[in-house]
N, C-alpha and C positions, 0 to 999 in steps of 0.2 A: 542311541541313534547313530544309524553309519555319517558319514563325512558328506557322505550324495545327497543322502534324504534333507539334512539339514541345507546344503546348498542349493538343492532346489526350491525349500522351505525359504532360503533369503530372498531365493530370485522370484519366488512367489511374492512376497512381501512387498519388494522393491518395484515389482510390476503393477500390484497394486496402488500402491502411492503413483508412480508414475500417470499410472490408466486417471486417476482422479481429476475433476475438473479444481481443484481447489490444492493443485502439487504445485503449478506455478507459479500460484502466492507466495508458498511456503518456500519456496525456495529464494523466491525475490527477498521474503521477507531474512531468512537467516542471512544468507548474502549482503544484505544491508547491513545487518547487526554485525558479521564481519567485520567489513571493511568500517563502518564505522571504528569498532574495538584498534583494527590495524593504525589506522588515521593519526587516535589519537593514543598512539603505545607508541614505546622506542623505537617500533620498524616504520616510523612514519614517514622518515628523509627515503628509507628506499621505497618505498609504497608510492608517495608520489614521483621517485624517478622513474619508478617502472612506467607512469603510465605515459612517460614519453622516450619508449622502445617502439622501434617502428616492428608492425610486423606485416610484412606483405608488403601493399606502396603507402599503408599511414601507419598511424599511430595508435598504441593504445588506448588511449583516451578518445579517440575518432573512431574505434572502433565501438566504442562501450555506447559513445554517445547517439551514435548513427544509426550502425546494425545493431548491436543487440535490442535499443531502447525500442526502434520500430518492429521490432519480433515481439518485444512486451508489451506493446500496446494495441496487439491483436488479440485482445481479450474478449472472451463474448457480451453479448450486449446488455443481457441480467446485470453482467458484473459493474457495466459502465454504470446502470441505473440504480443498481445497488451501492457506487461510492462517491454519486452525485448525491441523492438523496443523505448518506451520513455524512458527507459533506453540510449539506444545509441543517441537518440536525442539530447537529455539533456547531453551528454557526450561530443557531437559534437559542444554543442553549449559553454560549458564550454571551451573545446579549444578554438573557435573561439575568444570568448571574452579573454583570455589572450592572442592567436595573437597579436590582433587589442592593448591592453591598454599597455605588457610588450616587444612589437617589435619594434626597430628600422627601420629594412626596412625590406621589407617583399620579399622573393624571388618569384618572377613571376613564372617562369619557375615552379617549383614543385608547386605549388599552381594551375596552370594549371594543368600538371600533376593528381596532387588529384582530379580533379574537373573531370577530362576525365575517371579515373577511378571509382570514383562513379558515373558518368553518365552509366557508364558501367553496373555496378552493378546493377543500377535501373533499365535500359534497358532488363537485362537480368533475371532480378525477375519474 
């Protein structure tokens, strides 16, 4: 393959991932994974000085915190519903396992109870 063919072949690629509703995740999410890594590795004394370099009339950290965050929480609205709900999942499922590992005996009765009223709940969704 000539030099073009494949460079258009990347910027095909990269257009793709860009065009997807699910690139701003992944980008948030490596980004995290980043800075995390930076955080806590030997460049960690300048990682945090950087983020108090002014650029413009503040800061980087007032930059991170203010505009970028309000740009990333312009997220569509599936997506809010889709990490509320594994929100409560994940929250449901954290009770359940301390239930089950730090219970002696487990009351029937309200456990019943819970189970009739989220059946409820779903039924009525």
């Amino acid at each position: 393959m000539s030099s073009t063919v494949k460079k258009c072949r990347i910027q095909s690629d990269l257009h793709k991932l860009l065009d997807a509703e699910a690139s701003g995740g992944i980008v948030y999410m490596i980004v995290a994974v980043l800075v995390i890594i930076t955080a806590n590795s030997a460049f960690a004394k300048t990682y945090f000085h950087a983020l108090y370099v002014y650029v413009g009339l503040f800061s980087l950290q007032h930059w991170i915190n203010d505009a970028l965050m309000s740009v990333f929480f312009l997220v569509p609205a599936w997506l809010e519903i889709f990490v509320a709900a594994l929100a409560i999942v994940d929250d449901l499922g954290g009770v359940i396992v301390i239930t089950i590992f730090y219970t002696s005996d487990v009351n029937l009765v309200a456990l019943n109870g819970a189970v009739l009223i989220f059946g409820n709940l779903v039924i009525f969704n």
